[in-house]
C-alpha positions, 0 to 999 in steps of 0.5 A: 346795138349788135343781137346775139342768137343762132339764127339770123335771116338777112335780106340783101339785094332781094337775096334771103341769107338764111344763116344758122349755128350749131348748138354753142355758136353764138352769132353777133350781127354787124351794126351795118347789118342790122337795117337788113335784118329781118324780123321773125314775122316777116314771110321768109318762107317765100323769095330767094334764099341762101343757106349758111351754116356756122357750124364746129367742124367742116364735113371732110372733102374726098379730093386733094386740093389742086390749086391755090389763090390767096389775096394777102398784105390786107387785113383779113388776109384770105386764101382759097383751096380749089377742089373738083366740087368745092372750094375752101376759102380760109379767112385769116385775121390777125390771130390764128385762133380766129381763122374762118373757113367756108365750104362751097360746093360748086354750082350746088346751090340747093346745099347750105353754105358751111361755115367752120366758126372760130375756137371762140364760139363768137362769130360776125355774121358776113364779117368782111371779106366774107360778104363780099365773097359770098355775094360773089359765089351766088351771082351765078343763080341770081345775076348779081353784079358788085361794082365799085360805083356810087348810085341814086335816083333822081326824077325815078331815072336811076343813075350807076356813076363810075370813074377812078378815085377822086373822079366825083362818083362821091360828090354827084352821090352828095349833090343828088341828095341835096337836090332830094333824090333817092340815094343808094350807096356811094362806094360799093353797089350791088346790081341785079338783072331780073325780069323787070329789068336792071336794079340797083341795091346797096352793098352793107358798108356802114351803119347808114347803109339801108335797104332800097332798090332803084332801077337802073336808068342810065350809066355814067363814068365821071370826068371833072369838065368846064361844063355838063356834057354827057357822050353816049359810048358804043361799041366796046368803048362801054366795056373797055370803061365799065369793066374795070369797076367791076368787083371779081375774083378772076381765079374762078373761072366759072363766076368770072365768065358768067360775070362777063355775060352779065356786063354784056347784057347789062351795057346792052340794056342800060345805055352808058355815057360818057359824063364831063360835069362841073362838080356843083349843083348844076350837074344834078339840073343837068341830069333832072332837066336835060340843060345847064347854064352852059347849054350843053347837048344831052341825051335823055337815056329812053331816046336814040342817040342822034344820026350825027353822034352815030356817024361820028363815032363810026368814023372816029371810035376805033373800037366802033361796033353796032350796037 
């Protein structure tokens, strides 16, 4: 059931979204939003916070737009103005009357975020693009990553699958929750760097999306295979398969970047392996037990790697760089 109020705080990736409404906006929580809602006698006063305001008018800008990046063909469609301290992004649906648009001030991030509400008063809190985006626009202060992955848990290791569609990153996630493990998303992960080290959250996409974090053990991209064989990857190898999966906004330079630093530190921390799996539950045995059927070689992910598989792939990865 969605609620309606003007003030709803959300927890998501352990980021608190404080996010108000001027008198006569009226805010509807999303279904997939509701498991992360916090309640008015949770402590929100402590933790990390993001402030939004929905309010009926956006305080003026003193500067001229200077360039313009949309995303169009999908529904909502979306557009950003760039200024010298801040960028508008226009949200369109499929009637005018509900264009929504948002007030970020660049690297400000002690400021609220502020929201125009459509002529309706009625809003969605973080209707989609808009979560995706924001997530997006914090990263910077919290070292967030959105990447298109499924995630699980199995034996308190956690596993980050990425692969192109129809690669298994879907059935491994099904598969691990078969076999008991702990499940986190199946198309969508939130990951984050923190001092504990690497965890992974989900991003709301449906009604059975829930809050959980599990740390990040290991990383595969997926390769159906006649048997169960994980490669461990080096070098630029693990960039040249990681970052495609990565959810970016390439036109904004200053996050981008910063996206790229935080990829770099996480393929340093996280080791990344080359997944070929039979699409069974022979796969997730593999994972828990480091064995199959087929007695394919495996690597547990806290040992390190053999002298053999670093002198071949010095020899033969023509990418090769230590590390």
């Amino acid at each position: 059931m969605s609620k309606n109020n003007n003030e709803i705080n959300l927890c998501i990736a352990d980021v608190i979204f404080a996010i108000t409404a001027e008198e006569g906006i009226n805010l509807r929580l999303a279904q997939r939003h509701i498991a992360f809602q916090l309640n008015k006698q949770d402590n929100i006063l402590s933790g990390e916070k993001v402030r939004i305001r929905f309010c009926h008018n956006l305080p003026d800008p003193d500067t001229s737009p200077v360039n313009i990046w949309e995303v169009t063909g999908d529904s909502p469609s979306w557009k950003v103005f760039d200024y010298h301290d801040e960028s508008r992004i226009f949200l369109y649906s499929d009637s005018d009357e509900e264009t929504i648009i948002i007030s970020l001030k660049s690297g400000k991030y002690d400021q609220e975020i502020f929201i125009k509400a459509p002529p309706s008063g009625n809003v969605e809190v973080l209707k989609y693009p808009m979560d995706i985006i924001l997530m997006y626009y914090v990263s910077m202060k919290f070292s967030l990553l959105i990447v298109h992955a499924s995630g699980f848990s199995i034996r308190n290791c956690g596993h980050v699958c990425i692969g192109k569609s129809g690669m298994g990153k879907s059935t491994l996630y099904n598969l691990a929750a078969q076999a008991g493990g702990s499940i986190v998303q199946d198309d969508r992960l939130i990951l984050r760097q923190t001092r504990q080290g690497w965890f992974m959250y989900p991003l709301p996409l449906s009604e059975k999306d829930h809050p959980v974090r599990e740390k990040i053990c290991r990383l595969n991209s997926l390769f159906h295979g006649p048997r169960n064989l994980a490669i461990p990857l080096t070098g630029t190898v693990r960039l040249n398969q990681f970052l495609p999966h990565i959810v970016h906004f390439p036109n904004w330079k200053g996050n981008y970047l910063n996206q790229l630093n935080l990829v770099g530190d996480l393929l340093k921390t996280i080791r990344i392996f080359q997944f070929f799996f039979i699409p069974d539950i022979t796969a997730i045995q593999y994972l828990q037990n480091g064995k199959d059927p087929g007695k394919s070689h495996y690597i547990p992910p806290e040992k390190p790697l053999p002298s053999t598989i670093k002198g071949f792939r010095q020899k033969h990865d023509t990418f090769y760089l230590p590390g």
